[in-house]
ZALUM-96609 format. One record per atom (N, C-alpha, C): residue in one letter; z, x, y. Coordinates in steps of 0.05 Angstrom, whole numbers, plus 5000, padded with zeros to 4 digits. Each point is the difference from the previous one (the first is absolute). Layout:
BEGIN
aZXY...
END
This chain:
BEGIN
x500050174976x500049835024x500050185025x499049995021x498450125022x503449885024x500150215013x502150015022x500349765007x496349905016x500649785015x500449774988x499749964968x500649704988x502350035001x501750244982x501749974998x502349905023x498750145020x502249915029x499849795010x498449844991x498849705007x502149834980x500050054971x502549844983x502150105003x501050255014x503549905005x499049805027x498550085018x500549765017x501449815001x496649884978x500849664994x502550064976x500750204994x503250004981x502549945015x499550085027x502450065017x499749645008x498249965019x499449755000x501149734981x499950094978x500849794977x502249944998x501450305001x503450004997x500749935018x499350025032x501049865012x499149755001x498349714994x499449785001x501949924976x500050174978x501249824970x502650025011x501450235015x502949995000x501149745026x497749945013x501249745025x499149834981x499149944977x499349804981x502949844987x501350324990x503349944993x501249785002x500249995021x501049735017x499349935028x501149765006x499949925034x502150165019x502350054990x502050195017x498950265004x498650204979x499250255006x497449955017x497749854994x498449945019x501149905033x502949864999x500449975032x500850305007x501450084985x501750245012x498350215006x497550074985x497250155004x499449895027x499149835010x498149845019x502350005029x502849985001x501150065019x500350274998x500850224985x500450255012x497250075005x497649974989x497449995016x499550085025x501149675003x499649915038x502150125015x502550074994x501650205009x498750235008x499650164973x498650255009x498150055016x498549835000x496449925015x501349925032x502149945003x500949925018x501050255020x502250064986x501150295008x497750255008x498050024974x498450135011x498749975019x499249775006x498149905029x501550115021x503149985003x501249995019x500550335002x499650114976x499750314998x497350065020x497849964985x497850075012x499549915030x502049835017x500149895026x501850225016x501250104992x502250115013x498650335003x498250054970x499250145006x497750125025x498149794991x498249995021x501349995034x502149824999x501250005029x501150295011x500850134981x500750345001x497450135011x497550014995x497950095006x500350135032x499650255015x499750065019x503350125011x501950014986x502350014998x500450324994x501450215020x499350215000x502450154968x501649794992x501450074989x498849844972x498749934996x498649834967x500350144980x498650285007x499750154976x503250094990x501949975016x502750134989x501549774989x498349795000x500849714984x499049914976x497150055003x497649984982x500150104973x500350295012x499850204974x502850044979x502049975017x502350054981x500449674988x498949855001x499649714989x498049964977x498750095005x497450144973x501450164975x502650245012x500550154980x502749824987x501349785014x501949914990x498449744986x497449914994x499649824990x498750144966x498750255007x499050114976x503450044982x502050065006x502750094990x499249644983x500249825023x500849734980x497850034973x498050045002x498550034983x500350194973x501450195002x501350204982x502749874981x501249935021x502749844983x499849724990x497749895011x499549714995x499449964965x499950144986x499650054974x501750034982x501950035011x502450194987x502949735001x498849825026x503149925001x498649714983x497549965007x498149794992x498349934981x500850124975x497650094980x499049784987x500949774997x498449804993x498649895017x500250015025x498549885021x497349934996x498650204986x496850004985x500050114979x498349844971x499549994981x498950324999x497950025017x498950234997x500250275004x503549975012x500650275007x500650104978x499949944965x500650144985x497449964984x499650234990x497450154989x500450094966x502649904999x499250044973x499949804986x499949745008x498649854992x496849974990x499250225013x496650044994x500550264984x501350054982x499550264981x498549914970x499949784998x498250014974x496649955007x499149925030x498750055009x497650235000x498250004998x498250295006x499050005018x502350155023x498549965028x501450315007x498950145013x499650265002x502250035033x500250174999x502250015027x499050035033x497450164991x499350035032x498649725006x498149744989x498849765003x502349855002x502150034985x503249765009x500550085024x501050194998x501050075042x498149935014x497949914993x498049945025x500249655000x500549894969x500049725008x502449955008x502050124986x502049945008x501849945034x498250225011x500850085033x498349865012x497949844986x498449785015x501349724997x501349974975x501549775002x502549965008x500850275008x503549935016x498449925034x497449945012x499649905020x501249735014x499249834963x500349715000x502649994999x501949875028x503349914999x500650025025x501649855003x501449935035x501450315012x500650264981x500550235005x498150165016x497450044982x498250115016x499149885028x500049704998x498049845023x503150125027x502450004988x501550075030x499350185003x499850224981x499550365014x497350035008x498149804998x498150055010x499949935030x500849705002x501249925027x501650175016x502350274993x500850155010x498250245011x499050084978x498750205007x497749955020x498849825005x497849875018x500950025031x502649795002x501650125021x500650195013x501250264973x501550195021x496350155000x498249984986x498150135010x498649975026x500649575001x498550005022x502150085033x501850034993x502849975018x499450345022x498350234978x499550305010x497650015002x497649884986x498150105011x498749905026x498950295011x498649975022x497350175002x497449865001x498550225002x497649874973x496950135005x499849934979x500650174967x500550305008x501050194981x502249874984x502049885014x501749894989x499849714985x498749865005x498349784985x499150064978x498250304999x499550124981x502849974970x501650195022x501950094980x502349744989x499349805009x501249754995x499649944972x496949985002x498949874983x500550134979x499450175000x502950234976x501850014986x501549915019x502550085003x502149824982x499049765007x500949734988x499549984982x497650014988x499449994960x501850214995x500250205008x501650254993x502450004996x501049905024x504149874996x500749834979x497949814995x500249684978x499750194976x498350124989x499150184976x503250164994x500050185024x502650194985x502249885009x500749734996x502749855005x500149874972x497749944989x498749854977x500450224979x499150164998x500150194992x502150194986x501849965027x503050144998x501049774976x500049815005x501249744992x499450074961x497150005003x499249994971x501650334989x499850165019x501050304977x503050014999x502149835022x501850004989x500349834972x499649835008x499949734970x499450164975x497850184995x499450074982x502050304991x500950075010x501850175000x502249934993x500249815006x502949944993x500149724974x498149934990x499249754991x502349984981x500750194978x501250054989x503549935003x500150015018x502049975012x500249765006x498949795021x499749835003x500549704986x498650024984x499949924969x502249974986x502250275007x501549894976x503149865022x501649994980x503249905016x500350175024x500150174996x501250195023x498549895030x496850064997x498549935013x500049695013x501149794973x501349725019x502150025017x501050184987x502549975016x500350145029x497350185005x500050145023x498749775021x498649824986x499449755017x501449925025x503349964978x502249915019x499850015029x500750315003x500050155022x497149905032x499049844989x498249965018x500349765024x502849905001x501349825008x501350135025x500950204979x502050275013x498250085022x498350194991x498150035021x499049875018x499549794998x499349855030x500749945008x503349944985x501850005028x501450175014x499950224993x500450265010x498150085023x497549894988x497950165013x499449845025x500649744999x500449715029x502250185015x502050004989x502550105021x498850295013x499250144988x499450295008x497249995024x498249754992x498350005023x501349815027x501149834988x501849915030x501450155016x501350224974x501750195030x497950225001x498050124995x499250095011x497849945022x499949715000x498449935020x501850005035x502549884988x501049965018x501550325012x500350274988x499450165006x498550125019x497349904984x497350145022x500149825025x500149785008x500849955015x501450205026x502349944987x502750155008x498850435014x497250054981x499250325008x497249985016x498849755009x498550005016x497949834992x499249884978x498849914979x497650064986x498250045000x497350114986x499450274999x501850155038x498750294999x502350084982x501849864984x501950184990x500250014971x496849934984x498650034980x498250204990x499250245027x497750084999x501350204982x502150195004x500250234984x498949904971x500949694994x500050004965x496549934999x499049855023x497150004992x497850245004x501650235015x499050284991x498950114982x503149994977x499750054984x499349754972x500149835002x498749784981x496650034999x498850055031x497049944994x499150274989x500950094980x498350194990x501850084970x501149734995x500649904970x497349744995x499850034976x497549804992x502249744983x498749745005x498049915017x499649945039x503350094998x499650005032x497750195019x499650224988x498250195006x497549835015x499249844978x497549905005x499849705027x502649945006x500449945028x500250085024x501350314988x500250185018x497750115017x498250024971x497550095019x497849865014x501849714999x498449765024x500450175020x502549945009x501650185023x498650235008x499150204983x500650265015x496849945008x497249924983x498349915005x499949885028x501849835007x499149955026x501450055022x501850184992x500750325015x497750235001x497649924993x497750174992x501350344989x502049974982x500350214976x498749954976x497750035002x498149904979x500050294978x502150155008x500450144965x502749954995x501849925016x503049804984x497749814986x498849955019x499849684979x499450094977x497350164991x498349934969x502350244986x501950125008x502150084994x501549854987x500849795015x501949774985x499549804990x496950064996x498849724978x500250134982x499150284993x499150124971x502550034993x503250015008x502050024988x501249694988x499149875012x500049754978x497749884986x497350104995x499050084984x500450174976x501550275012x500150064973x502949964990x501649795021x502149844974x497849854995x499549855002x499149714984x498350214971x498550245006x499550074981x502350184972x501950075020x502150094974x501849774989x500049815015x501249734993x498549884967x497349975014x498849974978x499750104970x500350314998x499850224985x502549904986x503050065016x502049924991x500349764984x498549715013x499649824986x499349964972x497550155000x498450024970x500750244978x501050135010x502150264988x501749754983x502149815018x502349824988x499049794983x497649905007x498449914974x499050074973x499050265005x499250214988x502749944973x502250095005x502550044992x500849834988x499949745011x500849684989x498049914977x499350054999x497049944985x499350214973x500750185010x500150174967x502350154993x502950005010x502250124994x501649794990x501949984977x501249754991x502750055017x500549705005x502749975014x503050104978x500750164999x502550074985x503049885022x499749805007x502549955007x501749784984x498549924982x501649884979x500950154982x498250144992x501750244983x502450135004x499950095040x501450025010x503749874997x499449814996x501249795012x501650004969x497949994983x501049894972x502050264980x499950215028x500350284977x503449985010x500649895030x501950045006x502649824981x502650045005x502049854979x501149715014x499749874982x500549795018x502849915008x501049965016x501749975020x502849784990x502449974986x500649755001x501349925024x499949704997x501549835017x503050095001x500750005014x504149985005x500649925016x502949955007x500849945014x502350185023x499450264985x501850125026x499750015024x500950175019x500050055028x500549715016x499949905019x500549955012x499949664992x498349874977x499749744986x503550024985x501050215001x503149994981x501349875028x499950045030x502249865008x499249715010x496949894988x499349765005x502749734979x500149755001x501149874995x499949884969x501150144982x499449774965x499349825000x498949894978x498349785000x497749915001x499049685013x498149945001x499350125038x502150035015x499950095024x498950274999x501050174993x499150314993x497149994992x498849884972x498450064995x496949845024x502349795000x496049885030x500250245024x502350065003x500350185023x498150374988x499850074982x498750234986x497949875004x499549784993x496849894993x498950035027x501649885024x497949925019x499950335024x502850184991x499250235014x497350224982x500249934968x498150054998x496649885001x500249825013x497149885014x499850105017x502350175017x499050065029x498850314996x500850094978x500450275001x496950004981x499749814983x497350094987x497949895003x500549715012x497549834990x497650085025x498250055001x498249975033x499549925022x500049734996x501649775016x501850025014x503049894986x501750055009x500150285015x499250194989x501550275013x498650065033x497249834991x498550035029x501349755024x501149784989x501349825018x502050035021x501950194974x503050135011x499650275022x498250144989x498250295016x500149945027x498049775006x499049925015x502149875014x502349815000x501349835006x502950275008x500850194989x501150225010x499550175022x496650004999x499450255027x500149825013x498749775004x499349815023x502649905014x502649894980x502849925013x501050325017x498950204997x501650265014x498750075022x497050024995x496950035030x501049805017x500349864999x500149715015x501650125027x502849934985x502550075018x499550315020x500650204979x498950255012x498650065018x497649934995x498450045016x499849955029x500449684999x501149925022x501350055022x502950144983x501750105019x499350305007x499050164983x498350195013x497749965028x499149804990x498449955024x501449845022x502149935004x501749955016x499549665011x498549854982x499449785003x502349834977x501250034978x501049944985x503249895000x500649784993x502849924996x500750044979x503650075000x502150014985x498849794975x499049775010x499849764974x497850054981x498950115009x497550134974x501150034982x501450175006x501850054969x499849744977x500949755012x499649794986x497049944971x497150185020x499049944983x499650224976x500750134992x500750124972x500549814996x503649914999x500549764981x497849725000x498149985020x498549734992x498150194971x498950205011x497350184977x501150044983x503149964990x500550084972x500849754996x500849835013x501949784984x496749814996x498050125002x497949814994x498850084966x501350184990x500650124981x500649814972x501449775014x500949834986x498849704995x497350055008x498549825000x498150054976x498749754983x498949964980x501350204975x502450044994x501550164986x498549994968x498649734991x499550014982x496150004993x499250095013x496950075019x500150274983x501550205002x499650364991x500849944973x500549834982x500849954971x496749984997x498249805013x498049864989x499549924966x499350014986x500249874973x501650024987x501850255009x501050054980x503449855002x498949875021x502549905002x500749764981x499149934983x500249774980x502950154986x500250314992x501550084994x503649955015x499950025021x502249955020x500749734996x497749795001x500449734995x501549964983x500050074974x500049994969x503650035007x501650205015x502450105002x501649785016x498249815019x501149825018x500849684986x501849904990x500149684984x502149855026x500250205016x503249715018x499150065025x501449955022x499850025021x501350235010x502750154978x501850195012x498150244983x498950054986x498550144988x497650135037x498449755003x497749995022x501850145025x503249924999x501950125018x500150295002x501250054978x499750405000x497750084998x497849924984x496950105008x499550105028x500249765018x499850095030x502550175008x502349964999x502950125008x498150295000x499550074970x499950275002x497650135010x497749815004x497350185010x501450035031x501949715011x501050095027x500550264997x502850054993x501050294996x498950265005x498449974984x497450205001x499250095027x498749795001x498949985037x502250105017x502049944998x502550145023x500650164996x499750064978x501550404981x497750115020x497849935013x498050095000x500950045040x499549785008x499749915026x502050065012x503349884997x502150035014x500650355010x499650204984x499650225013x498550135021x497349994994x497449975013x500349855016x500249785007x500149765029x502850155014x502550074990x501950105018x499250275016x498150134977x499250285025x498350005001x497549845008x498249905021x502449905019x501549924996x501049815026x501950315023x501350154985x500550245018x498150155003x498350074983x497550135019x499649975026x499249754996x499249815029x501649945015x503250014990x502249905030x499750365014x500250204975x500550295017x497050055015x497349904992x498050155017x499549805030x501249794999x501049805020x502350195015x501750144989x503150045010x501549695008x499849884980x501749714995x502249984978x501850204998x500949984964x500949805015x502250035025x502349735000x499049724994x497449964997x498349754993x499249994967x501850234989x499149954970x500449774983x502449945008x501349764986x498949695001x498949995022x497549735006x498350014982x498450265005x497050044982x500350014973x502750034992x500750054968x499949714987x501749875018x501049695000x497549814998x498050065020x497849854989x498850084979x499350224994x497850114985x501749844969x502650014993x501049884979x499349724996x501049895025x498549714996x497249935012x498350234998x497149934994x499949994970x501150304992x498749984975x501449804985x502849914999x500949774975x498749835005x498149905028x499349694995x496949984993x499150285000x496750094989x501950024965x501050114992x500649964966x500649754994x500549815025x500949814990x497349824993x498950025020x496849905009x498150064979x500050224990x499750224982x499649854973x502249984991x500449844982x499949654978x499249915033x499549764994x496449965011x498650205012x497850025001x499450084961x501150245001x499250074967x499849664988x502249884996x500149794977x497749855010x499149975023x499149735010x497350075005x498550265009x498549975012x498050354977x500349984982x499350324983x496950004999x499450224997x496650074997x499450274986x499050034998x498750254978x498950225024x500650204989x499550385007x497350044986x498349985006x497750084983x500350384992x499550134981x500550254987x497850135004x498549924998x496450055005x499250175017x500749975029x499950065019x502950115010x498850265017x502450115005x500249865041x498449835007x499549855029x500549795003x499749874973x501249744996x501649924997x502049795011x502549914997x500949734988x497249895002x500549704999x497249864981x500749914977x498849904984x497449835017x497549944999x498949835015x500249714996x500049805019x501649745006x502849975004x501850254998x503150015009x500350105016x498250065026x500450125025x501749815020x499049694988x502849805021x502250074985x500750014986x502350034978x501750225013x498950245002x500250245008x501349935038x498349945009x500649975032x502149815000x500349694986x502849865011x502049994983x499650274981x502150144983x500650245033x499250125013x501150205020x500949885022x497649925012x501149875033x502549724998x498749914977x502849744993x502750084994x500550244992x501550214999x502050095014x497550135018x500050165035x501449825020x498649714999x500749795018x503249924992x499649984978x504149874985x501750275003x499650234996x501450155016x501050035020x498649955019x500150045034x502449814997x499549714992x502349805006x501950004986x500550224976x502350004992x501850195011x499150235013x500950145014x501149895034x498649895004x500849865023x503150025004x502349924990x502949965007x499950395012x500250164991x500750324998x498250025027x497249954993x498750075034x501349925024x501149685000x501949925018x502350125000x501050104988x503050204993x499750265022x497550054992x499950335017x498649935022x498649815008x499149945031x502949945016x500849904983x502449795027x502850324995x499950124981x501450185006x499150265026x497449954998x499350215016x500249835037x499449864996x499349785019x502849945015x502350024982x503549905013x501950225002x499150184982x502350264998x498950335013x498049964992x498450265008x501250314980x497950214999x500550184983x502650065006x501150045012x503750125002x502449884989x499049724987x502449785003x502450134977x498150064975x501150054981x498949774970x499449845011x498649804984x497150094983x498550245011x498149964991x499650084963x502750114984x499049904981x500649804988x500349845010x500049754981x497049884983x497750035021x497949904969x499750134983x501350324989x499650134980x501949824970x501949895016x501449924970x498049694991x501049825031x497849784996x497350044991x498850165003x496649994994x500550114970x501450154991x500850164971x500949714985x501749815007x500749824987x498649814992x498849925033x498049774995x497850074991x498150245002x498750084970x501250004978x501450124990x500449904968x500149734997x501649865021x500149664989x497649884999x497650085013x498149885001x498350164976x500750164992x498150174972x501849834978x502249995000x501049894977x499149604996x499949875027x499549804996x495550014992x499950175016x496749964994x498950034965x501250144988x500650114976x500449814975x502849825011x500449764987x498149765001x499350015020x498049785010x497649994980x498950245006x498350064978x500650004969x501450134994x500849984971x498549644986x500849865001x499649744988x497049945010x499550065023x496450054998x498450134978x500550245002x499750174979x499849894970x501949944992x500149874977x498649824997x500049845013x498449754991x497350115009x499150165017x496950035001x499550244983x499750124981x500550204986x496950004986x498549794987x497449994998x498649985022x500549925016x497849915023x500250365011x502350125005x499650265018x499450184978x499249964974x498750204980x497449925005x498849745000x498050005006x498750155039x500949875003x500150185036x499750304996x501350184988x499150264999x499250084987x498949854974x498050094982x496949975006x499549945024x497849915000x499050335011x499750185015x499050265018x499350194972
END
């Protein structure tokens, strides 16, 4: 088969997989068709902003270091995302007879087709048209842009293939997690440093890094819009041929990793199978958990957090984000003492759809449940869990943030709520689980929500979110009218630490009960509910 057929059937291959997979269902087809119009959206407003930059003596120290931070997304986008596309894994075509240098060529023709490329193309169009001036530089446009999309594409495919191996197996799901992590790291880190640059003059106080960026590839090949219509017309074909000849060792690298996949056998099962296998116990730290049926849901559900993918990426995620939040904030000097609060909302949401991360297998758990005081300690102890977990963690988030404030004497408020946020989210928690459960699909390491349980999902949270707010209500009035009649000196101000400590537990222990006899009696209906993903 000849290059160009073959690059013509992944096309319509790529094409297929994406039409049969919005076939799935109606929920993955909406959820395709709005992040679509999102993206298409964003990007327009990308490619507007850029164009409005145009003539802007500072563009290029905007332009170019935006090019090299979008090729980075392109490098890691594989790694945290590996199911994202069917076709980022290639060894699926090993019983195939397709030769390595004709795949890299269909292959790099069909990572065109997807809402990824159409933004970077939209970017790159921009910051090209944002610098050039001239018709030399028109020239080097036209260049420039197939050239950035190629070795961003490119990059994308030789990490994937490099690492495919990896990807593929547990380890590799589980590095998924982390991609939650990352962007919310990576939101907070561009807010303060926006609000930074600001703060150093704003655009000219980019140039040192777009100095040195335009003459890293693929930024290079933006760069030499720029210098082009600076009429440095040997920067320029200078800093095309250096992302040329990445795109050409990209490539090399690419089909080298193919090369490899394709006729070397994977020994990681052997691997795997040579090592001794491990038993279960119960020492360390499961010895000072509680006997019983309490002890053992409590092992069970810290070991979901600790192994399953899911879970571990929920909690990941729901840890950096309750600590960025606050932090940050008060670093940036915009932030209140009460942030602190939301840790305890990001973890005590923890306690929602409790029986969702069982998915089928939860018929087993069922099997253990015959009464209502049975359905009682089931939940008692996944609570537990959750607070062995949180009650530490939410208390120092909460001094972090009173000391980078310099507020400790305000500790005792922020403690006091954050307790009775979280007992009346476990409480919420809890009777969302019995009442309102849905399925974790396993499949997908992006997916959360079985398709058709996305309402299920939403007035399982906000219904939640909303009954929270009002059960907390008495403690919020506690510390307004204390602050409001006594003021910080009185001596009063800890009083909502005991109240908010109390009236959370009373509201975790009543939410708990409440539930229990739900539970029980819906015990088929919520096996059915998470068996479906």
């Amino acid at each position: 088969m000849s290059t160009a057929s073959l690059t013509s059937v992944f096309v319509r291959l790529k094409l297929s997989l994406l039409r049969n997979g919005l076939r799935r269902s109606s929920g993955r087809r909406a959820a395709y068709i709005v992040s679509m119009v999102l993206v298409l959206l964003f990007a327009a407003l990308q490619l507007l902003g850029l164009v409005l930059l145009r003539g802007n003596e500072h563009a290029a120290s905007l332009v170019v270091p935006l090019t090299g931070l979008l090729a980075l997304g392109w490098a890691v986008l594989p790694l945290f995302f590996p199911s994202g596309d069917e076709t980022l894994d290639p060894t699926r075509l090993v019983m195939l007879p397709l030769r390595p240098g004709p795949l890299v060529t269909a292959l790099l023709v069909a990572s065109l087709v997807g809402i990824g490329p159409l933004f970077t193309l939209c970017v790159a169009v921009g910051t090209a048209f944002a610098l050039s001036h001239g018709a030399f530089a028109l020239i080097v446009s036209v260049v420039a842009v197939p050239l950035t999309l190629l070795v961003c594409l490119a990059l994308a495919r030789a990490v994937a293939a490099a690492n495919i191996r990896l990807l593929t197996s547990r380890k590799g799901r589980d590095l998924a997690v982390l991609s939650g992590l990352v962007v919310a790291v990576g939101i907070q880190f561009v807010n303060f440093g926006m609000q930074r640059l600001g703060d150093a003059g704003g655009l000219a106080a980019l140039a040192p890094a777009a100095a040195i960026v335009r003459w890293v590839p693929p930024a290079s090949a933006i760069g030499a819009v720029d210098s082009a219509s600076d009429s440095a017309y040997g920067a320029a074909l200078a800093q095309l041929a250096l992302s040329a000849l990445a795109l050409v060792l990209l490539l090399r690298a690419w089909r080298r990793s193919l090369t490899k996949l394709m006729t070397a056998p994977d020994g990681s099962t052997l691997a795997a199978a040579s090592e001794p296998t491990r038993k279960a116990s119960s020492s360390g730290l499961h010895e000072l958990l509680p006997k019983g049926r309490t002890g053992a849901v409590m092992q069970r559900a810290l070991r979901y957090i600790w192994r399953d993918p899911k879970t571990k990426g929920a909690w990941v995620t729901s840890l950096a984000i309750g600590l960025i939040v606050p932090i940050f904030n008060a670093l940036q000097g915009t932030g209140s003492i009460y942030f602190a609060c939301f840790a305890a909302g990001m973890l005590g949401m923890m306690m929602y759809n409790q029986f969702g991360q069982d998915t089928s297998a939860f018929w087993m758990v069922a099997l253990t449940i015959s009464s209502t005081r049975d359905a009682y300690a089931e939940l008692r102890a996944r609570a537990l869990a959750l607070l062995l977990i949180t009650v530490p963690y939410m208390a120092l988030v909460s001094v972090l943030t009173a000391a980078a404030l310099d507020r400790l004497h305000d500790l005792p408020e922020v403690l006091g709520l954050s307790f009775a946020v979280l007992g009346a989210m476990v409480a919420s928690g809890a009777v969302a689980s019995a009442r309102f459960p849905y399925s974790i699909p396993q499949d997908s390491a992006y997916k959360n929500v079985a398709p058709g349980q996305g309402g299920l999902a939403w007035l399982s949270i906000f219904g939640g979110m909303l009954l929270t707010a009002l059960l907390c209500t008495p403690v919020i009035a506690l510390t307004i009218w204390l602050n409001a009649s006594a003021g910080s000196g009185s001596g009063t101000q800890w009083l909502p630490l005991p109240v908010g400590a109390a009236y959370g537990a009373l509201l975790a222990w009543a939410g708990v009960r409440l539930a229990a006899p739900q539970t029980a009696r819906r015990l088929p209906e919520i096996l059915t509910a998470v068996s479906k993903g």
